[in-house]
C-alpha positions in Angstrom: -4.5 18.9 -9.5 -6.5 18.6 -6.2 -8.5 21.4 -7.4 -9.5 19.3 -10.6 -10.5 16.9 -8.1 -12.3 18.7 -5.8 -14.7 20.8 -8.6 -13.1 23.9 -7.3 -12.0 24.9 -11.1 -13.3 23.4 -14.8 -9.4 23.1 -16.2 -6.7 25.1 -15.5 -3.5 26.0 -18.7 0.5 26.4 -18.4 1.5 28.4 -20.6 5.2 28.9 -21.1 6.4 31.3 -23.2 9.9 29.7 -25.1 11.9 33.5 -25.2 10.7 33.5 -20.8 11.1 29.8 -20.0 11.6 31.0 -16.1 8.4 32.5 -15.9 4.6 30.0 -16.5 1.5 31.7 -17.0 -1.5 29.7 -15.0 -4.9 30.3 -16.3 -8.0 29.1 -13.9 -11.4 28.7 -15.4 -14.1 28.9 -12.4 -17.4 27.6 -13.2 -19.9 29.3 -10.7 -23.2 30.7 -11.1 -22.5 33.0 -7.2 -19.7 35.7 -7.4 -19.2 35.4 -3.9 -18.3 31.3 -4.3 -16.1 32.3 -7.0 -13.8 34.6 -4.7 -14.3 32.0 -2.0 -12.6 29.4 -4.5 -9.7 31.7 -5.4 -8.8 32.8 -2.1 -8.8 29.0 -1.8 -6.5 28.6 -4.8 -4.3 31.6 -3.6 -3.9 30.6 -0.1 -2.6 27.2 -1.4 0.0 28.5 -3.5 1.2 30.6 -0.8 1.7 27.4 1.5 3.6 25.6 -1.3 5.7 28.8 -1.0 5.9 29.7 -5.0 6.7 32.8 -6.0 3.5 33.7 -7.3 1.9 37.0 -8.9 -1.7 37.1 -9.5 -2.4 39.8 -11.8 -6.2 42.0 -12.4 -7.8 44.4 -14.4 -6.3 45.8 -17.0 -2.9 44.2 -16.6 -4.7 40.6 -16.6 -6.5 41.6 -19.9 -3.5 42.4 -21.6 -1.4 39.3 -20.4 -4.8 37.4 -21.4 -4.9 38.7 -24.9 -1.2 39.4 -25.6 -0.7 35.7 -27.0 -2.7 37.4 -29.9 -1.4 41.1 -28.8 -0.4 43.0 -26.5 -2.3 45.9 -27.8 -5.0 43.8 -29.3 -8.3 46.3 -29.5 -11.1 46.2 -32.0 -8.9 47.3 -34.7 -6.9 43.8 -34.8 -8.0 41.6 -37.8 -7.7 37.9 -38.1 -7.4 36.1 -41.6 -6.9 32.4 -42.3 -3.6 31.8 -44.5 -2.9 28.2 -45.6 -2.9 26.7 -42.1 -2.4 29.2 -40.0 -3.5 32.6 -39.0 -2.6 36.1 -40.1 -3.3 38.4 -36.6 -2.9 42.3 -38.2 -2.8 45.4 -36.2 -2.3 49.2 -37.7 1.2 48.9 -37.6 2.1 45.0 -38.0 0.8 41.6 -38.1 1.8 38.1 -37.0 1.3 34.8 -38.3 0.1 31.9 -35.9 0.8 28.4 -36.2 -0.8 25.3 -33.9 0.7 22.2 -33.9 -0.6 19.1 -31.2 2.2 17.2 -29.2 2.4 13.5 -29.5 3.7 12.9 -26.0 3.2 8.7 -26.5 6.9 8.0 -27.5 9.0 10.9 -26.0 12.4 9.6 -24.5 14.1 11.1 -21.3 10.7 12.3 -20.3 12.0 14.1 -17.3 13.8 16.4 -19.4 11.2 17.2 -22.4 9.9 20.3 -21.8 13.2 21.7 -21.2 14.6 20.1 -24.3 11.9 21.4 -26.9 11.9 25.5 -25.5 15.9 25.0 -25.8 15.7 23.6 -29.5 13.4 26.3 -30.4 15.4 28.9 -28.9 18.2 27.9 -30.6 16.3 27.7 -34.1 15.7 31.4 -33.8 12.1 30.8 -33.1 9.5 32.0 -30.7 6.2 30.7 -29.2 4.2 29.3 -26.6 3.9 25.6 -25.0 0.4 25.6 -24.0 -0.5 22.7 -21.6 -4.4 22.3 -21.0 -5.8 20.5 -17.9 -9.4 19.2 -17.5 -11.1 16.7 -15.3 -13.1 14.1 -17.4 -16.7 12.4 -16.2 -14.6 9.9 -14.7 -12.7 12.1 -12.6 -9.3 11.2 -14.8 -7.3 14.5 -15.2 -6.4 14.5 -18.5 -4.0 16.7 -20.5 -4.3 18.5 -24.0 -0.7 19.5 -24.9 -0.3 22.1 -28.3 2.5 24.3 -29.3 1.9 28.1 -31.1 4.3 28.9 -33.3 4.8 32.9 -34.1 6.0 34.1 -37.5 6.2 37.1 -39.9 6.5 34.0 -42.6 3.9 31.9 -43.7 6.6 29.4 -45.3 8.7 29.0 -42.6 6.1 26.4 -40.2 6.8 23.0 -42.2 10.9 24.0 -41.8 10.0 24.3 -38.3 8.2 21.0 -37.9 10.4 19.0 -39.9 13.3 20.0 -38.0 11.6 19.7 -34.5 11.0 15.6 -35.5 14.2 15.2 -36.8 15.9 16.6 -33.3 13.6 14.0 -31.5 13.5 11.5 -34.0 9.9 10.9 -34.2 7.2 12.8 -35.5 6.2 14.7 -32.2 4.9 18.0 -33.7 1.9 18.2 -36.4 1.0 20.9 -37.7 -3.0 21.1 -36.7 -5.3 22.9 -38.8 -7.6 25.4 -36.8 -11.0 27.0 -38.1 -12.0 30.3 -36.9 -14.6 29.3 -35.6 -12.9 27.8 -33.0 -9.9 29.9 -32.5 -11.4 31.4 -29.1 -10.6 27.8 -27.6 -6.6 28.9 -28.0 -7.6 32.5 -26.4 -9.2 30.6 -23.4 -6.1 28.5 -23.8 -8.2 25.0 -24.0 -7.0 22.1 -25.9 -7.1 23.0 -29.7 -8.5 19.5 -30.7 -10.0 16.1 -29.7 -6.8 14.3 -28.6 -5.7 14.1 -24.7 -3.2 12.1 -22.7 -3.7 10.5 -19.4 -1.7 12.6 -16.1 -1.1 8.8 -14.6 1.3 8.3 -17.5 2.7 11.4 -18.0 4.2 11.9 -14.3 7.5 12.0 -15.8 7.1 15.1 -18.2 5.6 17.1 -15.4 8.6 15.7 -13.0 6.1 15.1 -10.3 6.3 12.5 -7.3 4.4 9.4 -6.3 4.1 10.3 -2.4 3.4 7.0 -0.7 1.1 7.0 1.8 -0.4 4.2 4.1 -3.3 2.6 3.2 -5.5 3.3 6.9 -4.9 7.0 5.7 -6.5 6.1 2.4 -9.2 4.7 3.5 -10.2 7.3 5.9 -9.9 9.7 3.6 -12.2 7.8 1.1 -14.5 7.6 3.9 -14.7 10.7 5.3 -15.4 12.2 1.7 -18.0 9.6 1.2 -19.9 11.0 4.7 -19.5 14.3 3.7 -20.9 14.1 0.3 -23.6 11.9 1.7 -24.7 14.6 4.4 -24.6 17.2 1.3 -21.5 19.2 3.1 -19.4 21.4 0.8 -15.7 20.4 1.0 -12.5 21.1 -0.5 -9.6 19.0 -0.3 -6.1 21.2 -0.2 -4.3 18.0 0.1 -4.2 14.0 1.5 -4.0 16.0 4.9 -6.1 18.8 5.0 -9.6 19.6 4.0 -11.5 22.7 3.9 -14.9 22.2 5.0 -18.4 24.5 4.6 -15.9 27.5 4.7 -15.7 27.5 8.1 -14.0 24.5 9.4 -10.5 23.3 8.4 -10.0 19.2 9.4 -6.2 18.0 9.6 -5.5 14.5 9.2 -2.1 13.1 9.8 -0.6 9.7 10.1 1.6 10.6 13.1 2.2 13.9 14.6 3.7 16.5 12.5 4.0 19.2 15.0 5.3 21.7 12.2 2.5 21.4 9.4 0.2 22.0 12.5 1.7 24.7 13.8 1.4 26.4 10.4 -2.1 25.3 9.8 -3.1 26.9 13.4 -1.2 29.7 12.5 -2.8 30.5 9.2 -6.2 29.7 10.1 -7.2 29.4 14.0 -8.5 32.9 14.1 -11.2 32.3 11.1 -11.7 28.6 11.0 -12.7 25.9 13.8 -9.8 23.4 13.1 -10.2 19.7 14.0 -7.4 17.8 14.1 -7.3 13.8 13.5 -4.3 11.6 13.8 -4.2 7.7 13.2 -0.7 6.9 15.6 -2.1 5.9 19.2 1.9 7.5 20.5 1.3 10.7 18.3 -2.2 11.7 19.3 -1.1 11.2 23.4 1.3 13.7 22.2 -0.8 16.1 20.8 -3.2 15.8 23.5 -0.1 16.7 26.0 0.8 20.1 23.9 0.0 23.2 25.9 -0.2 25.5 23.2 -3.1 23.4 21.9 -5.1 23.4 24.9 -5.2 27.1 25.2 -6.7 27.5 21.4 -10.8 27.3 22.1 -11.6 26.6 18.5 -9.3 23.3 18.3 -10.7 20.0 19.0 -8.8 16.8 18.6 -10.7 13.4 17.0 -10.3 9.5 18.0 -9.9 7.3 14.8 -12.3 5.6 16.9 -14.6 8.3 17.2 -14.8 8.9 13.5 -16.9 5.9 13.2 -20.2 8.0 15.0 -18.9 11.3 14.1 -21.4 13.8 14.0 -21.2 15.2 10.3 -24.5 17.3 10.7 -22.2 20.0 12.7 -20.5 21.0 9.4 -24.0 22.3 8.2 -24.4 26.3 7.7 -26.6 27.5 10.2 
């Protein structure tokens, strides 16, 4: 999500395949005119999944094109043909064909939300069928993340989708899937795996779904943050924001800011980045920054310099500049 927020990507999509619920497929859209900013952003993106310590493998060339395509195809070439049928899609090859189905999620009255996603790739499984949960994440004008959640369903049977639906409701006992009718116009929005209509739900109210957290943290740190992005932005200073504590800035500096010392997150941020990056290092608890201050291993790093909360108030933000 914090690369939503910090224009780093366009949208990002999960896709989950229900016959490999252990494995997700993350697409990232990058919207940059420079090649160089673009592999500046993913090393960005990569380094941060690396931190989080996922098991992560980012795949290229030809083994990317196939994974990309292989929701149509895995061999998918110029040969492949797509005809409408009804309301879905007949994908043909020399040797066979599929038939694709869309249907939107309605994600407004879904009980035991903690447990959905689970729940539905189970309950198709168990029907015998086979698709893909597709979960599309954007960042609107109003910098609101919001999702556009669809479901693919793959056939040999034209017939068989309105079986499917009905008995996906009836499990939930509500009408969560529709079947959605797609032009072809507009099919490459499933290939880039955006939403495949209008309708969108709100991140703040699906927290639940996604089984994330609510990490509390105290209001100084808030506002500093708000206002040290408001400085930057206003001094025209490129910045990336990896999390509440840590910033990349201009490429070339990394800035920590903690509430109290956390001798462990910046030990591993030194670690990582002191040979590449001039780290600064800010924390609001008067105890924890004497601390810091009395740690010999950070007095022997040159490119380390530690910041006053009181400082902050005339800090220099002109050094962040490119020369």
């Amino acid at each position: 999500m914090t690369f939503l927020k910090s224009g780093i990507i366009h949208f990002y999509s999960i896709q989950i395949d229900s016959n490999d619920t252990n494995k997700k497929v993350i697409f990232l859209n990058f919207r940059e005119n420079k090649k160089e900013n673009i592999i500046k952003a993913f090393n960005i993106v990569k380094q941060r999944l690396e931190e989080n310590q996922k098991s992560s493998i980012f795949l290229k060339e030809e083994v990317l094109e196939k994974r990309f395509l292989a929701i149509f195809y895995q061999n998918f070439n110029s040969n492949t043909t797509i005809t409408k049928s009804s309301e879905s899609f007949v994908i043909s090859t020399k040797n066979k064909s599929k038939v694709l189905s869309f249907f939107t999620i309605d994600f407004d009255f879904i009980e035991k939300k903690h447990t959905f996603i689970s729940n539905l790739l189970n309950l198709i499984n168990n029907l015998g069928e086979k698709g893909s949960l597709v979960l599309n994440f954007k960042i609107d004008d109003n910098d609101v993340i919001r999702i556009s959640p669809y479901f693919v369903l793959e056939s040999e049977n034209v017939d068989e989708f309105s079986n499917f639906e009905n008995k996906v409701n009836a499990f939930f006992h509500f009408n969560l899937l529709k079947q959605h009718r797609i032009k072809i116009k507009t099919l490459s929005n499933f290939l880039w795996r955006l939403g495949i209509d209008d309708s969108f739900y709100f991140l703040k109210d699906s927290y639940d779904i996604f089984e994330l957290k609510h990490t509390s943290t105290s209001k100084d740190l808030i506002e500093i943050n708000e206002q040290f992005e408001e400085n930057l932005q206003k001094n025209q200073i490129e910045y990336v924001r990896l999390s509440k504590n840590l910033l990349f800035i201009e490429y070339s500096f990394v800035f920590i800011l903690l509430e109290d010392l956390n001798c462990d997150f910046i030990y591993k941020v030194i670690e990582k980045y002191h040979s590449k990056f001039i780290i600064y290092i800010l924390i609001l608890n008067e105890v924890g920054l004497k601390e810091l201050h009395k740690m010999k291993t950070i007095k022997l790093i040159d490119n380390i310099k530690i910041v006053n909360p009181i400082e902050l108030r005339e800090f220099n933000y002109k050094q962040f500049k490119r020369i």
